[in-house]
Each structure stands twice: as structure tokens, then as C-alpha cells.
C-alpha positions, 0 to 999 in steps of 0.5 A: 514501558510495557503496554497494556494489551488488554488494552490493544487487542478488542474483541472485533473480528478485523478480518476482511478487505480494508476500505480504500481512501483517496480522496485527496483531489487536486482536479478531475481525474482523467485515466492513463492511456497510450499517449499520457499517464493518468492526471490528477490521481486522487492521492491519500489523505491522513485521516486522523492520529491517534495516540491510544494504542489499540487495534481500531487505532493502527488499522488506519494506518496500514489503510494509509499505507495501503493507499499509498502504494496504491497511489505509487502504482498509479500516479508515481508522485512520492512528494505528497506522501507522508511515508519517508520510505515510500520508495524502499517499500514500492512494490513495483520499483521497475514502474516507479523507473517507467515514470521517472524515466518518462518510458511508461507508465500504468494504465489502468480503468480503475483508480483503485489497483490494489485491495488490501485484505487483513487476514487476521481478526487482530494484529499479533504483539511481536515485542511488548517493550517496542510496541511492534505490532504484525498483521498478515495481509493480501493486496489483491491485484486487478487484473486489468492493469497494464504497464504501458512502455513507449518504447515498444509502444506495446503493454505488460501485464503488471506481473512482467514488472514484479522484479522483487519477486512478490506477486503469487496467484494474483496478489501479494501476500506477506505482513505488515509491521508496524510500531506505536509512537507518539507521532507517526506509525511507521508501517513496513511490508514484509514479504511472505518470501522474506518470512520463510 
């Protein structure tokens, strides 16, 4: 069945940076450094779902997304995510094989790595039938983050571990897809690589 659009798009100017939410503590956290990765990284929380389709109603789902790669980026645990397809989206698989592999990880002064910018005032309708949904976007990355290797014993720049080829000018820029369901909004980063 069709949506009612009037009923999706508001007149409010979602344009700006998302506020990030994590806020899902296990402990105190305690930064990463050169002989640990960081311990009790605040994870995501969902924060609501709900079921009428409008604007207002998906942003929190891309916010969740957001948080999400945030998370993986600095504490790499996808068992206490709610995203099935977490680690086909990572925007740095290369750190995802430094933790996994115990060879690195990320070290970071601030928890918050990624700053999610909405680029436009509302989501575009892509297929009216599915209820798909696109919203460009820019992850801002902080500069101060670096990937630790033991090997070395040395640390990267977080763009030497940018193997999907998405970072330009200090961010990542591309759109996120979305569908509205009855359950769960599946969210889906597509490059801006992919897009030309």
C-alpha cells in the first residue's frame, strides 16, 4: 500500500549535525591507550520505535545507526548491537580485523569518533510502494583518532585503514537508505562512490 506522504514529510528543517546517544553503560569507561583498547565503551541504546511513518519518526533510526558505527570504530563488540548487518556496513573493516586479531585497536580522547551530518531538511521518497526512504549524509571523522598496531608498536592515522575507499576531505560522505516496516527500520550506508 502507498504512503501518504503528506503525512511523511513535515515542514521542519532536519539539516545539521544529529546528536549522538550512547548511553548504554556497563562501567566506567576508561580510554584506549598503547597497552589496552578502551574498556566499558558506552554502547547505543534503542531509544523508541515507533510505527507512523514520518520524518521525525526514522531520524532516530539513523541516529541509532550512527551510534553504531561509532561504537564499532571504538570498541568493535557487534553482540550488543541490534543491526544484523553491522559488519557488512563497518566503515573500517581493516580496525574491525585489529581487534579480532588482537593486533590493535583504536585510540582515541573522545568516545564520540564520528559526527553524523543530515545534509538535507527531509528524507527524498525513492519508491512510494516499499517505503524506502534516502537521506544524504556526512560522518565527520576526528582528527585526533589513531589506530594502534602491536606489531609495530607504532600508531596510523585512521585514514591509513580507510580500505573501502570512503573517506574525502576528512569525512565520509554518502546516503543513508532506509525502509519503514513494522518492526525495525533496516538503515543501509550507500557511498558517495557507489552513487556516481
Amino acid at each position: 500500500m502507498p504512503i501518504d506522504t503528506q503525512a511523511l514529510f513535515d515542514e521542519k528543517d532536519y539539516t545539521g549535525t544529529y546528536p549522538y546517544v550512547a548511553d548504554g553503560v556497563i562501567g566506567p569507561y576508561t580510554p584506549a591507550n598503547r597497552d589496552h583498547p578502551a574498556y566499558s565503551a558506552p554502547a547505543p541504546g534503542v531509544r523508541y520505535r515507533p510505527r507512523h511513518y514520518a520524518a521525525r519518526n526514522l531520524r532516530p533510526y539513523l541516529g541509532y545507526y550512527y551510534a553504531c558505527q561509532n561504537y564499532m570504530i571504538l570498541a568493535s563488540e557487534p553482540a550488543v548491537l541490534k543491526i544484523d548487518n553491522i559488519s557488512e556496513e563497518m566503515f573500517f573493516p581493516a580496525i574491525q580485523d585489529l581487534y579480532e586479531e588482537g593486533k590493535g585497536w583504536v585510540i582515541t580522547p573522545n568516545p564520540q569518533i564520528l559526527t553524523m551530518n543530515l545534509l538535507e531538511g527531509q528524507p527524498r521518497l525513492i519508491d512510494e510502494t516499499l517505503k524506502i526512504v534516502e537521506w544524504n549524509v556526512r560522518f565527520d571523522i576526528l582528527p585526533e583518532v589513531r589506530v594502534y598496531r602491536k606489531d609495530t608498536n607504532q600508531v596510523y592515522p585512521i585514514t591509513d585503514f580507510d580500505t573501502r575507499g570512503l573517506i574525502r576531505d576528512g569525512a565520509i560522505h554518502g546516503t543513508l537508505r532506509t525502509q519503514f516496516t513494522n518492526e525495525w527500520r533496516p538503515v543501509q550506508f550507500i557511498s558517495e562512490n557507489s552513487l556516481s
